[in-house]
Structures are given as C-alpha cells and as structure tokens.
C-alpha positions as CSV (number, residue, x, y, z in Angstrom):
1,X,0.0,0.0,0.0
2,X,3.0,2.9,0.7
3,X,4.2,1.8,-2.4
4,X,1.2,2.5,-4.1
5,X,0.2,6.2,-2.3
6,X,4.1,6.9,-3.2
7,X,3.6,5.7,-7.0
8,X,0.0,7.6,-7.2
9,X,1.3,10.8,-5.9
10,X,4.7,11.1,-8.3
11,X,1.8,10.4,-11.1
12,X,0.0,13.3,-9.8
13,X,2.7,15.3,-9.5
14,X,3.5,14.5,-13.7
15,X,-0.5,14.7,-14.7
16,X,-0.2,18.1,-12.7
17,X,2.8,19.4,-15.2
18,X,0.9,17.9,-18.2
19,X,-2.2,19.6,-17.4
20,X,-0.7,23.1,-16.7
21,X,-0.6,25.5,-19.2
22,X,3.2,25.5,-19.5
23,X,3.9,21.9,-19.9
24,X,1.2,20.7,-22.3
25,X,2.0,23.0,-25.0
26,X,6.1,22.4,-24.5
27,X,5.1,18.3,-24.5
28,X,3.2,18.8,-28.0
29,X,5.5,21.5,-29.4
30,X,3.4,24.0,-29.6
31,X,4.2,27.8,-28.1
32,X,2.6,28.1,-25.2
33,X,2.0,31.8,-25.8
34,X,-0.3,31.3,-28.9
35,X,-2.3,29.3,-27.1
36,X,-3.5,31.1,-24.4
37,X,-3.6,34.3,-26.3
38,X,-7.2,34.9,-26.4
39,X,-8.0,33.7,-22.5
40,X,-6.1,35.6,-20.4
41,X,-5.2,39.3,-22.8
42,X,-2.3,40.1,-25.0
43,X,0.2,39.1,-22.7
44,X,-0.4,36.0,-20.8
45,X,1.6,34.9,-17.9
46,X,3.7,32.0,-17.5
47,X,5.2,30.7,-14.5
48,X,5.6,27.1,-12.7
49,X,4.3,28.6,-9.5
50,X,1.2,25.7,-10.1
51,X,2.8,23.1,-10.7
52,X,5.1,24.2,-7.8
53,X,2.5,24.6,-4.9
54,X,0.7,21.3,-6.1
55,X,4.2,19.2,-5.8
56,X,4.7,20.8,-2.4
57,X,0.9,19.6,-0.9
58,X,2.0,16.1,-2.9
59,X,5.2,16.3,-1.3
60,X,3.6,17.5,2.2
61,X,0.8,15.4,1.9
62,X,2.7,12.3,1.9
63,X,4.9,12.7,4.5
64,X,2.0,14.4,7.3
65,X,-1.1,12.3,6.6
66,X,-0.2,9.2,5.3
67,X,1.6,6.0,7.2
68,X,4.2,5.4,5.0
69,X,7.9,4.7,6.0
70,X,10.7,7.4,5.3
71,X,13.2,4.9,3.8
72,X,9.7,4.1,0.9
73,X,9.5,8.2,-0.1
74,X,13.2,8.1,-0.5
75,X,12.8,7.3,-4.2
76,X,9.9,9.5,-4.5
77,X,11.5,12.3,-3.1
78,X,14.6,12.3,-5.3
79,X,12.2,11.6,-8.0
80,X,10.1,14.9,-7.1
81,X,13.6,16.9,-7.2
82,X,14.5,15.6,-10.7
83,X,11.8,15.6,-12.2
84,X,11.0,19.3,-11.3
85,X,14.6,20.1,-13.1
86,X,13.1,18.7,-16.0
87,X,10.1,20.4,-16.3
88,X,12.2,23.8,-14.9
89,X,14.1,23.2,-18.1
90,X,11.5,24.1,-20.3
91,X,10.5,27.0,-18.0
92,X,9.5,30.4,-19.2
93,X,10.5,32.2,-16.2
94,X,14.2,32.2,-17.1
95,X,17.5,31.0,-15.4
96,X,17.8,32.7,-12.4
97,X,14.2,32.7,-11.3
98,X,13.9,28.3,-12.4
99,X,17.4,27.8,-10.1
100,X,15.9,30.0,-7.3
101,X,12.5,27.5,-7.5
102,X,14.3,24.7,-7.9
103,X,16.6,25.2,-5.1
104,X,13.4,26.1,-3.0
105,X,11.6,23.3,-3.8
106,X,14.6,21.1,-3.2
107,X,15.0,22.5,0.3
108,X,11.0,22.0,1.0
109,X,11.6,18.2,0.0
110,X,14.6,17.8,2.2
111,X,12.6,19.3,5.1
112,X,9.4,17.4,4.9
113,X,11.9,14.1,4.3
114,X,14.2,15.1,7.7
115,X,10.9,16.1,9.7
116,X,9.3,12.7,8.6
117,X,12.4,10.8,9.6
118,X,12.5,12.3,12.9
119,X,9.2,11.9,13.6
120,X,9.8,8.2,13.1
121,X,12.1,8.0,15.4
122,X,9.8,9.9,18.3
123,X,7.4,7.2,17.4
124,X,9.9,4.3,17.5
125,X,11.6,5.7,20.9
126,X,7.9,6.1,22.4
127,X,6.7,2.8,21.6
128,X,10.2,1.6,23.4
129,X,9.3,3.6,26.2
130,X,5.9,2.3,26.1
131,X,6.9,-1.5,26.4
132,X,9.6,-1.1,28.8
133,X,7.5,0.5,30.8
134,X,5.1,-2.7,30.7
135,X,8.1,-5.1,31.0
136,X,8.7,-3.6,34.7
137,X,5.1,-3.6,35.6
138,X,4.4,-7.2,34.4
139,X,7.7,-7.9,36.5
140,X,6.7,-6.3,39.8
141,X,3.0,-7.7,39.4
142,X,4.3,-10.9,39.2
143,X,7.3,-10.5,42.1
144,X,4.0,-9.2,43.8
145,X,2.2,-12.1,43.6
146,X,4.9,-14.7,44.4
147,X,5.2,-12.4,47.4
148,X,1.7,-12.9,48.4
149,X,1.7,-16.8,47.8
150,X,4.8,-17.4,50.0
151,X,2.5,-15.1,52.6
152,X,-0.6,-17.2,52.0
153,X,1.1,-20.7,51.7
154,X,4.1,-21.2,53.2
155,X,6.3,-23.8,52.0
156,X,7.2,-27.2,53.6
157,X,10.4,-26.5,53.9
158,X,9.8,-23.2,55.7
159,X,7.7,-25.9,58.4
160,X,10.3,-28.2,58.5
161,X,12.9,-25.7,59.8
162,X,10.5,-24.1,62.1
163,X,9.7,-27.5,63.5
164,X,13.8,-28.9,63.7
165,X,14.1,-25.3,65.9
C-alpha cells in the first residue's frame, strides 16, 4: 500500500505538469504563448508557480497524513527533485528565477523528508518507552504475587525448619 500512495502521488505530480498551461504546449510542441492568447489578454503569464504549490501539498501530503515509512519516499523524493529540473528546463520564467524555484523546492523536500524521519524516530523511541514501561510492571505484578503466595502458603520447607528449631 505505501508503495502505491508513493507511486499515485509522483503520477500526480507529472498529470499536474501535463495539465498546466506551460507543460502541455512544450510536451506537444506548440508555443505556449499562442495558445492562451485569447483567454487571459495580450500578454499572458507563464510561471511554474502551479505546478510548484501542487508538488509541495504532494510532497507534504505524503509525508504528514499518510503512514508510509521514510526509507519508501526516499525514491519518491529524489524523483520529485529531478523531475522538477526537468520540467524547470522548459520553463519560461528564465534562469535565475527556475534555479531559485528549484533550489526552493529542493529545500522544501529535504525538510518534509528530515521532519518525517525524525518523527519516526519519536514514534519508534515512544513505543520503546511504552513496552519497557510494561516489562517492569508485568515484572513487579508478578514479584508481587509470588510475594503474596509465600505469605498465603508457606512452604514445607519453611515448616520443616520451624519444627527442627
């Protein structure tokens, strides 16, 4: 199943760039200026900030809500960083403005990957805590309770030496 979710979401994350209105006309050749011409004025915008915010809730998403091991969105993560250099390669917004979003959303993957990591450690150390903590209870009840059988029952052997004194 994390397999899966991690899969899904790097699939999202490309039918996001496909769908945007940069990446569909670069994927079929077409300049994306022409197209979008008549919708939005004379000059339309282009920028990846899109496709940028909907990597970051993928990317966000998957390492807050759902159950899946950091060591599994390894892959996906580095994934998410390449394949974001790809599609900044056919950016509009020019050099220094593609490196400066790409270095950001590096950075954003490399924080939800270290905060993920660490919170599986909080949950690993917790759940140690949690059955040590049982361990010493189950051990007293049960020094406890040999306790109050010798009380109850003494042994022959305690009889015999009271007896021999």
């Amino acid at each position: 199943m994390e397999i899966f979710i991690t899969v899904e979401s790097l699939f999202t994350m490309f039918i996001m760039y496909i769908s945007d209105k940069t990446g569909a006309p670069k994927l079929q050749g077409v300049d994306a200026r022409l197209c979008f011409r008549r919708m939005e004025g004379p000059e339309p915008t282009f920028c990846d900030t899109h496709v940028v915010l909907v990597w970051a809730i993928a990317q966000m998403s998957l390492h807050l809500f759902f159950p899946i091991r950091w060591r599994i969105l390894v892959p996906a993560e580095m994934l998410s960083v390449v394949f974001y250099m790809l599609v900044l390669s056919s950016s509009t917004e020019g050099l220094s403005d593609a490196a400066t979003t790409w270095v950001m959303s590096t950075v954003l993957v490399a924080v939800c990957a270290m905060g993920k990591r660490r919170l599986e450690y909080q949950e690993r150390l917790s759940m140690l805590m949690f059955i040590s903590e049982k361990t010493l209870r189950f051990q007293s009840e049960f020094i406890l309770s040999q306790a109050q059988l010798q009380k109850k029952d003494p042994s022959p052997s305690s009889e015999a030496s009271l007896a021999i004194d």
